[in-house]
Backbone as XML, in Angstrom:
<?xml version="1.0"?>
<chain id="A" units="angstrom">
  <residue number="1" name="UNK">
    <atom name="N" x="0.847" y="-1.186" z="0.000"/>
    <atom name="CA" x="0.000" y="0.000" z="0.000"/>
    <atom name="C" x="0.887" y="1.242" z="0.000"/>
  </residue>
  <residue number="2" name="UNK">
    <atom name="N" x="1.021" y="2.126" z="-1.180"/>
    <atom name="CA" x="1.346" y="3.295" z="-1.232"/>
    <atom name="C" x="0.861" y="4.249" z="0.754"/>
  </residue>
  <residue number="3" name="UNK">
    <atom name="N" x="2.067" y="5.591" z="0.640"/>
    <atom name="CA" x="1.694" y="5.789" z="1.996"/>
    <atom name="C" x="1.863" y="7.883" z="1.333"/>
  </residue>
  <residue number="4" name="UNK">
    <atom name="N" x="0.391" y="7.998" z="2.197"/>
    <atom name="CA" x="0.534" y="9.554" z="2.360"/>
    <atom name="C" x="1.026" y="10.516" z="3.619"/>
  </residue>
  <residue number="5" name="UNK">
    <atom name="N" x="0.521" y="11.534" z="3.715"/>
    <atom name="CA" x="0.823" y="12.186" z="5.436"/>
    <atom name="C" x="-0.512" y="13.011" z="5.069"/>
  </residue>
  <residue number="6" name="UNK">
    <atom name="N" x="-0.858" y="13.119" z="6.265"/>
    <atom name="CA" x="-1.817" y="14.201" z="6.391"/>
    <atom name="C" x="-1.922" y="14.949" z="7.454"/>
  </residue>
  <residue number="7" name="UNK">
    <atom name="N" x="-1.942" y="16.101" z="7.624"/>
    <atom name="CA" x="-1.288" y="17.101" z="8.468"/>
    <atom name="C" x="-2.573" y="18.604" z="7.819"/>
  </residue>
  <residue number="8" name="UNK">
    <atom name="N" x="-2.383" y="19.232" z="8.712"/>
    <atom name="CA" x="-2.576" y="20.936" z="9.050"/>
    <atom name="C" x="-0.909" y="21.619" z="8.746"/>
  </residue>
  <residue number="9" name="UNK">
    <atom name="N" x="-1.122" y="22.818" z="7.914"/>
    <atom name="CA" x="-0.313" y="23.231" z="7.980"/>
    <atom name="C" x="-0.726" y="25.105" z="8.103"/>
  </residue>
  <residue number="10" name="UNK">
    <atom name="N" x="0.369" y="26.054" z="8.394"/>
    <atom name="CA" x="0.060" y="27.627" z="8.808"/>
    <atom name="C" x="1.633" y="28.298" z="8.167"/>
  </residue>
  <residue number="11" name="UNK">
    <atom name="N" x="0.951" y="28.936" z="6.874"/>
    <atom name="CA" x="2.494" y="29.750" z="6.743"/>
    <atom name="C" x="2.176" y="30.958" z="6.878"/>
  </residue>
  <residue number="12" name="UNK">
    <atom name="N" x="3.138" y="31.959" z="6.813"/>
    <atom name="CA" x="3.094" y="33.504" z="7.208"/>
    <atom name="C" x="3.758" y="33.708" z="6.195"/>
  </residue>
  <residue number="13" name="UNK">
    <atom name="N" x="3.195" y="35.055" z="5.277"/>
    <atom name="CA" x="4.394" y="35.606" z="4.728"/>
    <atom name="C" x="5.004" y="36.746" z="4.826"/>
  </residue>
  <residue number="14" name="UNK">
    <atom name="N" x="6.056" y="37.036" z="4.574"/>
    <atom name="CA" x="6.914" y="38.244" z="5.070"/>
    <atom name="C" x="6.753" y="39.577" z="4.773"/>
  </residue>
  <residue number="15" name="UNK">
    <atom name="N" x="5.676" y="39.703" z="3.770"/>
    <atom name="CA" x="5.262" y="40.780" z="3.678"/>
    <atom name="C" x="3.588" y="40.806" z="3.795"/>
  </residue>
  <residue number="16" name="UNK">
    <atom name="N" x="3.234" y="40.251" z="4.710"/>
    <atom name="CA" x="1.612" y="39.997" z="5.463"/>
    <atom name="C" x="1.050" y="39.108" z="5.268"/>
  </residue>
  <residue number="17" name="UNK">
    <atom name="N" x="-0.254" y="38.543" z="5.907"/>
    <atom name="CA" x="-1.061" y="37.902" z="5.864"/>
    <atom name="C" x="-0.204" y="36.339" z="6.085"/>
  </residue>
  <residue number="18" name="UNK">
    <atom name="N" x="-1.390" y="35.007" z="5.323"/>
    <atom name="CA" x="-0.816" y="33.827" z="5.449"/>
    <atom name="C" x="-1.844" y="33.050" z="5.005"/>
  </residue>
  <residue number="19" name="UNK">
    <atom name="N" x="-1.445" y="31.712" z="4.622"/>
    <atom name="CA" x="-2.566" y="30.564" z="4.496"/>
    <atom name="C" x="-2.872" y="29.438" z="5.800"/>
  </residue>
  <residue number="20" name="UNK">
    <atom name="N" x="-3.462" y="28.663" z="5.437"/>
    <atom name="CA" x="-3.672" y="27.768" z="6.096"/>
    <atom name="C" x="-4.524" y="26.427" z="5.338"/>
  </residue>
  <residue number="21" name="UNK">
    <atom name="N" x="-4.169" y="25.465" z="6.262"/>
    <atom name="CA" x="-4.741" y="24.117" z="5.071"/>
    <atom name="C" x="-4.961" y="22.871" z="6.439"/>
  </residue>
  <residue number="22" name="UNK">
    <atom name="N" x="-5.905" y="22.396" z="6.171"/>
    <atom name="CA" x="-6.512" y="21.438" z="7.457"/>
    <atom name="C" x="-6.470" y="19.774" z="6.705"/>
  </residue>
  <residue number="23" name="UNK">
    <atom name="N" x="-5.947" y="19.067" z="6.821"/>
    <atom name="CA" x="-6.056" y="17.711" z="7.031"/>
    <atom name="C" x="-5.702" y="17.562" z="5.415"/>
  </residue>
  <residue number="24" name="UNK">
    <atom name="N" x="-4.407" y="18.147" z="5.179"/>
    <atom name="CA" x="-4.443" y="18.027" z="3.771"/>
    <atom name="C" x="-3.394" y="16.797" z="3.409"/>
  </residue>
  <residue number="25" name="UNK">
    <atom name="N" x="-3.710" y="16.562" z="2.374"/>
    <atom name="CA" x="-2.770" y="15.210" z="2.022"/>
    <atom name="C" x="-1.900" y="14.963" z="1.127"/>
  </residue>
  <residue number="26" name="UNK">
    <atom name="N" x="-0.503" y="14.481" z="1.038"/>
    <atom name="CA" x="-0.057" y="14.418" z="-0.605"/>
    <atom name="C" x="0.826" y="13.246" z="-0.109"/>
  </residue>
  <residue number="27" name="UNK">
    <atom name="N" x="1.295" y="12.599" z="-1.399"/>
    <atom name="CA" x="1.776" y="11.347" z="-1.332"/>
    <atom name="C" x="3.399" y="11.685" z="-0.649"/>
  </residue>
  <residue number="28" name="UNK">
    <atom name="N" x="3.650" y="10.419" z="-0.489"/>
    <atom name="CA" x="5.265" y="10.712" z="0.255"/>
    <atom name="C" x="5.576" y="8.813" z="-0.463"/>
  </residue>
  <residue number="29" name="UNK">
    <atom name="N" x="7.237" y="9.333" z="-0.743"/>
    <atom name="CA" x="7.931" y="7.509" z="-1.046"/>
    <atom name="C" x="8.460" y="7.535" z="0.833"/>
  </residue>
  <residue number="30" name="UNK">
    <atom name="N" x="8.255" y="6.422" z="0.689"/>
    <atom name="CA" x="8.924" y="6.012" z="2.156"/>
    <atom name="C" x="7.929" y="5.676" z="3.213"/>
  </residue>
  <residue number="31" name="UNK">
    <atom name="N" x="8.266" y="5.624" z="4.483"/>
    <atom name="CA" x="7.689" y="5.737" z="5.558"/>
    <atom name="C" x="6.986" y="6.737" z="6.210"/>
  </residue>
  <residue number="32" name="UNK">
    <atom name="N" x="8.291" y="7.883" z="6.434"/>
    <atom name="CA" x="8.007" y="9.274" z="6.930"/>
    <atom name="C" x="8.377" y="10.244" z="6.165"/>
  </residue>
  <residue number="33" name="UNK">
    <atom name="N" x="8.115" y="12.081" z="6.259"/>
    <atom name="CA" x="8.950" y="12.730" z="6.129"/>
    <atom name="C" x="8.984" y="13.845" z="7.155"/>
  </residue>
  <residue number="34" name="UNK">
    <atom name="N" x="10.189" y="14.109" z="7.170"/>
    <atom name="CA" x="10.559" y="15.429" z="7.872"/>
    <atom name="C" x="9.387" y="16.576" z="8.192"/>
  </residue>
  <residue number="35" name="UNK">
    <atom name="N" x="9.043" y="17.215" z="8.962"/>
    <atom name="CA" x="8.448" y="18.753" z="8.993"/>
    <atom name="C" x="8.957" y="19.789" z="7.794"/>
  </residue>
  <residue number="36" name="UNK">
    <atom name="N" x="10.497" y="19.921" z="8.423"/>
    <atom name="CA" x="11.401" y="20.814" z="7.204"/>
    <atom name="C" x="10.928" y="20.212" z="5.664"/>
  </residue>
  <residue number="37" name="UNK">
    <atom name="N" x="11.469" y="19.203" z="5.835"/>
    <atom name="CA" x="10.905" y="18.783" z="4.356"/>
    <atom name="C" x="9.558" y="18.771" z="3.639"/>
  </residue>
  <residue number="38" name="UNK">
    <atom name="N" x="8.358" y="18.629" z="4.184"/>
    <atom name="CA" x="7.135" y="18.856" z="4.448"/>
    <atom name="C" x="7.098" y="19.890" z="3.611"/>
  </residue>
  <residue number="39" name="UNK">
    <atom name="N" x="7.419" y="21.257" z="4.601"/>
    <atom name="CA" x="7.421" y="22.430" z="4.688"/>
    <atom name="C" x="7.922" y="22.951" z="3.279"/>
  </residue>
  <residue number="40" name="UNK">
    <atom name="N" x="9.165" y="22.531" z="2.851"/>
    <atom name="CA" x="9.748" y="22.948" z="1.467"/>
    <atom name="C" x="9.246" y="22.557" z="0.387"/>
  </residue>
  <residue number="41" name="UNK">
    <atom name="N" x="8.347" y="21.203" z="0.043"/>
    <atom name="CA" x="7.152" y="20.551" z="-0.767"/>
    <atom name="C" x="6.395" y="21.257" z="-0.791"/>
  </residue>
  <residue number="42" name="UNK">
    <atom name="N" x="5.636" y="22.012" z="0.417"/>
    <atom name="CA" x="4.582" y="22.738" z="-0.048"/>
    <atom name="C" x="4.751" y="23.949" z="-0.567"/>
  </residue>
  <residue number="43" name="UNK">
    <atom name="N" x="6.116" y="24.459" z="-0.301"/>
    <atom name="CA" x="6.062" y="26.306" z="-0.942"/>
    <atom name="C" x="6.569" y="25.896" z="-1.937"/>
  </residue>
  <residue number="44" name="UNK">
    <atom name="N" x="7.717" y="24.822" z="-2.466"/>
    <atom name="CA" x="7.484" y="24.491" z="-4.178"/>
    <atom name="C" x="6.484" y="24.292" z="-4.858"/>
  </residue>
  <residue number="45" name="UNK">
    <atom name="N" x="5.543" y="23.682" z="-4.529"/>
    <atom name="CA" x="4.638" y="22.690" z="-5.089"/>
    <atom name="C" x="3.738" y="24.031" z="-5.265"/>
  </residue>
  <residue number="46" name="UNK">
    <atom name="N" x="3.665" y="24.789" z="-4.499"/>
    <atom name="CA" x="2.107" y="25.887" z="-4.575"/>
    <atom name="C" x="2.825" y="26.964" z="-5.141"/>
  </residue>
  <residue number="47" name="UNK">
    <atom name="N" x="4.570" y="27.261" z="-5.670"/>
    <atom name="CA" x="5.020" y="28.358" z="-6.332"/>
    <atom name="C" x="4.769" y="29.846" z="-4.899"/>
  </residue>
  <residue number="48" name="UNK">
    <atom name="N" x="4.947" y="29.397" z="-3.660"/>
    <atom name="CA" x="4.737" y="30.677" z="-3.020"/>
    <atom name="C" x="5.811" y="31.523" z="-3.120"/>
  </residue>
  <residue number="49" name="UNK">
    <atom name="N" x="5.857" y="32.743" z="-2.795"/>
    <atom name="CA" x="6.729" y="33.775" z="-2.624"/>
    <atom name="C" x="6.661" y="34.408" z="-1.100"/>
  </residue>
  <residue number="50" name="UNK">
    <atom name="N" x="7.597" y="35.074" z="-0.930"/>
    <atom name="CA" x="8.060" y="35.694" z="0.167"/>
    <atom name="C" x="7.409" y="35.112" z="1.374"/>
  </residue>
  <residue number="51" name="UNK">
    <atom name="N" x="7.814" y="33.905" z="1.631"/>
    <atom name="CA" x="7.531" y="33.017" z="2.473"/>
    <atom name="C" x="8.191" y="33.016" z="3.806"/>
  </residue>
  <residue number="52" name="UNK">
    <atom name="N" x="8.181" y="33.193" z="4.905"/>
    <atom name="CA" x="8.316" y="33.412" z="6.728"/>
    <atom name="C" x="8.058" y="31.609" z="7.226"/>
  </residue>
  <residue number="53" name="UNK">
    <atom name="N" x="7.766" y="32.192" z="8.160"/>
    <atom name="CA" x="7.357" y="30.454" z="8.800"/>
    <atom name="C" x="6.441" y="29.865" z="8.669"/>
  </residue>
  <residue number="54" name="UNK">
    <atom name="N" x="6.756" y="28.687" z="8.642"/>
    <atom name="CA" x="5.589" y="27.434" z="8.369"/>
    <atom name="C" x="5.505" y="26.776" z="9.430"/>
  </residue>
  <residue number="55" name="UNK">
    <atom name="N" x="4.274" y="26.148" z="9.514"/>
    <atom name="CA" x="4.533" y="25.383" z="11.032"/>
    <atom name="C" x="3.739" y="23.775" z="10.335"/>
  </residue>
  <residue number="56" name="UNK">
    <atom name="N" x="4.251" y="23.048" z="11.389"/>
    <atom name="CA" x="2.925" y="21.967" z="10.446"/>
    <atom name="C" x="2.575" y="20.973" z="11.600"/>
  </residue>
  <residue number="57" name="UNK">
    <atom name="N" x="1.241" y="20.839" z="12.037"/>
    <atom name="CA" x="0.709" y="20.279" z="12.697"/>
    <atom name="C" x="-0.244" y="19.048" z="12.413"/>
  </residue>
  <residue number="58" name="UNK">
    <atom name="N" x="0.126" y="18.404" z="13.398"/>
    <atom name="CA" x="-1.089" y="16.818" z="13.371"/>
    <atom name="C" x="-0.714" y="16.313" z="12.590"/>
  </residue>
  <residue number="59" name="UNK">
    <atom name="N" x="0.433" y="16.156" z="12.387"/>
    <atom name="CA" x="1.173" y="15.260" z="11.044"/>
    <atom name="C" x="0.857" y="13.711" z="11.289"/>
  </residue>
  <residue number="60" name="UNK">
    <atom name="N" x="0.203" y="13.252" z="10.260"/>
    <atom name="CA" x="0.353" y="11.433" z="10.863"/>
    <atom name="C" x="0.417" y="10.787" z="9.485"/>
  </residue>
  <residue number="61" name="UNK">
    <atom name="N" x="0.894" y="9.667" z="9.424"/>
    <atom name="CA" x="1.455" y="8.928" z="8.143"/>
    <atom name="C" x="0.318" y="7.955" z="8.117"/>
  </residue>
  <residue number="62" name="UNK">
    <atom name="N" x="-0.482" y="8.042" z="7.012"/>
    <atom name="CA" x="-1.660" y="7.000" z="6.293"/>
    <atom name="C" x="-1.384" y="5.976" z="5.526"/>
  </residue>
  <residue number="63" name="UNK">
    <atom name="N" x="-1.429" y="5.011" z="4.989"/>
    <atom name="CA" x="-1.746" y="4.141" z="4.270"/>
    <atom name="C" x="-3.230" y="4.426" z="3.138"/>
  </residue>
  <residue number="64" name="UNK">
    <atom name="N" x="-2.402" y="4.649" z="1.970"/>
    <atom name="CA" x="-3.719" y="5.214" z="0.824"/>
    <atom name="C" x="-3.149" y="5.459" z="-0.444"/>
  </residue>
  <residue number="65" name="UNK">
    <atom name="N" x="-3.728" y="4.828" z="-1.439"/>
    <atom name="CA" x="-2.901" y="4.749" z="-2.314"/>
    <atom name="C" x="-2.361" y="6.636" z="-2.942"/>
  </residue>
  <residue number="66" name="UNK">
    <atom name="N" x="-1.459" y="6.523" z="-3.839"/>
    <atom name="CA" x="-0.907" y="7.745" z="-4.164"/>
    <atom name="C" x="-2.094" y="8.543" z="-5.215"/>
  </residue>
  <residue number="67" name="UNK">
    <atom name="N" x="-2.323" y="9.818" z="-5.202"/>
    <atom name="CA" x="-3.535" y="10.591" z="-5.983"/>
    <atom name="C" x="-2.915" y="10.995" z="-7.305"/>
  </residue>
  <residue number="68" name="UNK">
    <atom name="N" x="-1.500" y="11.570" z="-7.256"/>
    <atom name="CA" x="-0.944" y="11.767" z="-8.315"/>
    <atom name="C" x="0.150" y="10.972" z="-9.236"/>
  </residue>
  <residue number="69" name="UNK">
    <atom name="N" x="0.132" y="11.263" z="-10.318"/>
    <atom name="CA" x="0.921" y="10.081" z="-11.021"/>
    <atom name="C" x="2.406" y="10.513" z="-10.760"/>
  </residue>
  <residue number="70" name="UNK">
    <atom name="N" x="3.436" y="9.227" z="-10.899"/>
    <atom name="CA" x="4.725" y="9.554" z="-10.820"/>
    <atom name="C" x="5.306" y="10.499" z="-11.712"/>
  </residue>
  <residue number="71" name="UNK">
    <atom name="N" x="6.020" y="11.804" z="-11.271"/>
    <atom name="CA" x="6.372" y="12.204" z="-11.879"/>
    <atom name="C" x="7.931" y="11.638" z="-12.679"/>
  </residue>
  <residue number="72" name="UNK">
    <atom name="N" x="8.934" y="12.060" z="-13.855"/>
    <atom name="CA" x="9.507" y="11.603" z="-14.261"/>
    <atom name="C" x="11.115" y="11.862" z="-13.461"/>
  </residue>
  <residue number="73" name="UNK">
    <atom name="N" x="11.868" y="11.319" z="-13.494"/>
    <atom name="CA" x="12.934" y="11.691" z="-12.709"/>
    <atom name="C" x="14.346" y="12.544" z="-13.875"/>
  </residue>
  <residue number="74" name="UNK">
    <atom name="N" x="14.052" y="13.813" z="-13.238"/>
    <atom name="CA" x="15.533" y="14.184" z="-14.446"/>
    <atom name="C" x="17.043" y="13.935" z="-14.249"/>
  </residue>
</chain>
């Protein structure tokens, strides 16, 4: 069984305001991952800018298959 994480996450950005995202999910290879790492997936993945702190909460590792297809390796 493919494995996801699903977690809350809260970023701030450095020139105001911030998002937030509740019980959100994306695939992971492995077992676990990092917070830090977490954290750097999502401001790539969403293209953010002027990004401050992230925090990421209620992190727990699921069993579910993967939503998106493999991407290609360069």
């Amino acid at each position: 069984m493919d494995k996801r994480v699903q977690f809350d996450f809260e970023i701030e950005f450095t020139n105001g305001g911030g998002i937030q995202g509740q019980e959100f999910r994306l695939d992971i290879n492995g077992d676990d991952i990092s917070d830090e790492e977490l954290a750097s997936y999502i401001v790539e993945d969403m293209r953010l800018l002027m990004v401050g702190k992230v925090r990421i909460l209620n992190k727990k590792i699921i069993n579910e298959q993967h939503k998106r297809r493999p991407t290609e390796q360069k």
